[in-house]
N, C-alpha and C positions, 0 to 999 in steps of 0.2 A: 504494500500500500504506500503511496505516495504521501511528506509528510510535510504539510507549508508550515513554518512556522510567522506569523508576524509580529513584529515586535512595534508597538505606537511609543515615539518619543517626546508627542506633542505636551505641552503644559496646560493644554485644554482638555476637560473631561466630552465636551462638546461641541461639534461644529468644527473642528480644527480639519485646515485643508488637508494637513500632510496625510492623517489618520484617513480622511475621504480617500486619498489618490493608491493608501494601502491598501484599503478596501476592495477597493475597483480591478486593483493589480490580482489581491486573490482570487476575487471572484474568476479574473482572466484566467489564474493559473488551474482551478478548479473545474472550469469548464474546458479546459485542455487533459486536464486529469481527471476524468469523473470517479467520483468514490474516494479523492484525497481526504486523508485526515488534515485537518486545520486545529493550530493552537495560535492565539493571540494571547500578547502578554505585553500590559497596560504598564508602560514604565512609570506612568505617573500613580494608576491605582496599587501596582505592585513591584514596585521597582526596589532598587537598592542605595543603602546609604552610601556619601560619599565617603573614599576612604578614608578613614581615621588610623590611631596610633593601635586600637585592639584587632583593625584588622589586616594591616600589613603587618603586625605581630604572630598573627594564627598563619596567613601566607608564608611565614619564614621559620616557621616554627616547626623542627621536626615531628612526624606522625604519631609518633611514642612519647611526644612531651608534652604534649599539648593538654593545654585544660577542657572542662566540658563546655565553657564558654567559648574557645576555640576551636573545638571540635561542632559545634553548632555554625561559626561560621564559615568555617571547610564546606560544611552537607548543605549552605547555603548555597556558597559556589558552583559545589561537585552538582549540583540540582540545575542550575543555570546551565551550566556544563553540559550535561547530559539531554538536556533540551535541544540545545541547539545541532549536538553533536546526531541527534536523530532524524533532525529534519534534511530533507532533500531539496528542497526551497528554503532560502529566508529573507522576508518582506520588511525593509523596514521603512517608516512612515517619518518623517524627517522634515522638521521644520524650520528655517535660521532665525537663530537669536542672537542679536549682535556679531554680527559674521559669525560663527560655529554653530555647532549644534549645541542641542540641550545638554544641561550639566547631567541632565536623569540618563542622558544616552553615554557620555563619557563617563560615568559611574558601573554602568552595565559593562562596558569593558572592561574597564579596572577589575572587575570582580569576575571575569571569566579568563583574563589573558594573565594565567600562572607556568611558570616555567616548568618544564618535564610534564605539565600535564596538556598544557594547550599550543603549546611552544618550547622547541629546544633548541639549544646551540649543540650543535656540529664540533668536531673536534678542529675546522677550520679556521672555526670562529663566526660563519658564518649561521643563519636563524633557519629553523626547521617549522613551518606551522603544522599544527596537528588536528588543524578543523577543517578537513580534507573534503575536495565531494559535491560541493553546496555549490548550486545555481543562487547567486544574490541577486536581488533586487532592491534599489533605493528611489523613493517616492518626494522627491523633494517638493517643499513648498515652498514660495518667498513672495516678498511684496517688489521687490525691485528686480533688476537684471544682472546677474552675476557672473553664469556662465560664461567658462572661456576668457573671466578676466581676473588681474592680480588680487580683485576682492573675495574672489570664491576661494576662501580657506576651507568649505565642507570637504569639498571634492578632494582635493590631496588627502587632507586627512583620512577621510574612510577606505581610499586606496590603500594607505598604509596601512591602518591597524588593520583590516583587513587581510592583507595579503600577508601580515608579521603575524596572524594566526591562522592564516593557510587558506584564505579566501580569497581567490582569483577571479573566480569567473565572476564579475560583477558586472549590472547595467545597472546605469544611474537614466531614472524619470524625472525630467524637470518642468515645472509648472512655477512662472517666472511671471514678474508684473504684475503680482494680483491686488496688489496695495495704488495702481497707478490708473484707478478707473475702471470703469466697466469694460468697455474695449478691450482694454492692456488685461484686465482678469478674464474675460472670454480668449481671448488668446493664448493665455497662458495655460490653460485647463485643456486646453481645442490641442495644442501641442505635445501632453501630457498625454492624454486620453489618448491620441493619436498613436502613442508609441507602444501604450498600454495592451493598446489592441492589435499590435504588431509581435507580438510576446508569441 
């Protein structure tokens, strides 16, 4: 059985575009897969804290020393972990705040990109990802126009962390201008959906 995962990073419980443009993407991938399992997973309803000093503590802290309050945040991780490492899609629904993404999506990372377990180095020195497999998908949404210029920090970004835990195969959906009037927001969604249904 095929397995989507989507992941919404909007800071809106409601209405948020990026969440719309995820939606629409699954439904695509769902109707290319019939009989796909789907999991959504609301980084603002259930998301994770950002890192603090107890949990790059429990991260670095060998298996056999770790307290029960560390080992709870491990079967946090290891749980995220295993989510994502099952799915064969994964959807994510991406909105810009102040050039980057949500601080709830860069927390989501932080707490899945552990060494030897999602990521290794090489005796070369160079990085091995260990989230192997996965067709991505990212759903951007913005009020302005970024693409393609020195102000689009998302796009680098998600390439990287991405592919430093072994996610290559990436296609980014953009939906651009939607803060710049109706026209510029019918365009930007008409572009999106365009590609959506190109999938």
């Amino acid at each position: 059985m095929t397995t989507i995962l989507q992941i919404n990073s909007a800071a809106r419980s409601q209405g948020a575009n990026s969440t719309t443009l995820a939606n629409e993407t699954v439904t695509q991938l769902v109707a290319k897969n019939p009989g796909a399992k789907v999991i959504v997973r609301d980084l603002l309803a259930d998301g994770v804290p950002h890192l603090d000093e107890a949990v790059i503590g429990a991260f670095f802290t060998p298996e056999d020393q770790r307290s029960p309050e560390q080992n709870a945040i491990i079967a946090r991780s290891d749980a995220l972990i295993a989510e994502i490492q099952a799915a064969d899609y994964v959807v994510f629904g991406v909105p810009l705040y102040n050039f980057q993404v949500p601080s709830q999506l860069k927390a989501y990372f932080d707490w899945i990109a552990r060494a030897r377990v999602t990521f290794r180095y090489r005796e070369d020195g160079t990085v091995e990802g260990l989230i192997q497999g996965k067709k991505v998908l990212v759903a951007f949404a913005r009020g302005g126009n970024y693409k393609d210029t020195p102000a689009d920090s998302q796009t680098p970004y998600l390439k990287a962390i991405l592919g430093f835990l072994g996610m290559t195969d990436v296609t980014f959906i953009f939906a651009e201008g939607l803060a710049r009037g109706p026209e510029s927001a019918a365009a930007g969604f008409k572009n999106a959906r365009d590609a959506i249904a190109a999938l």
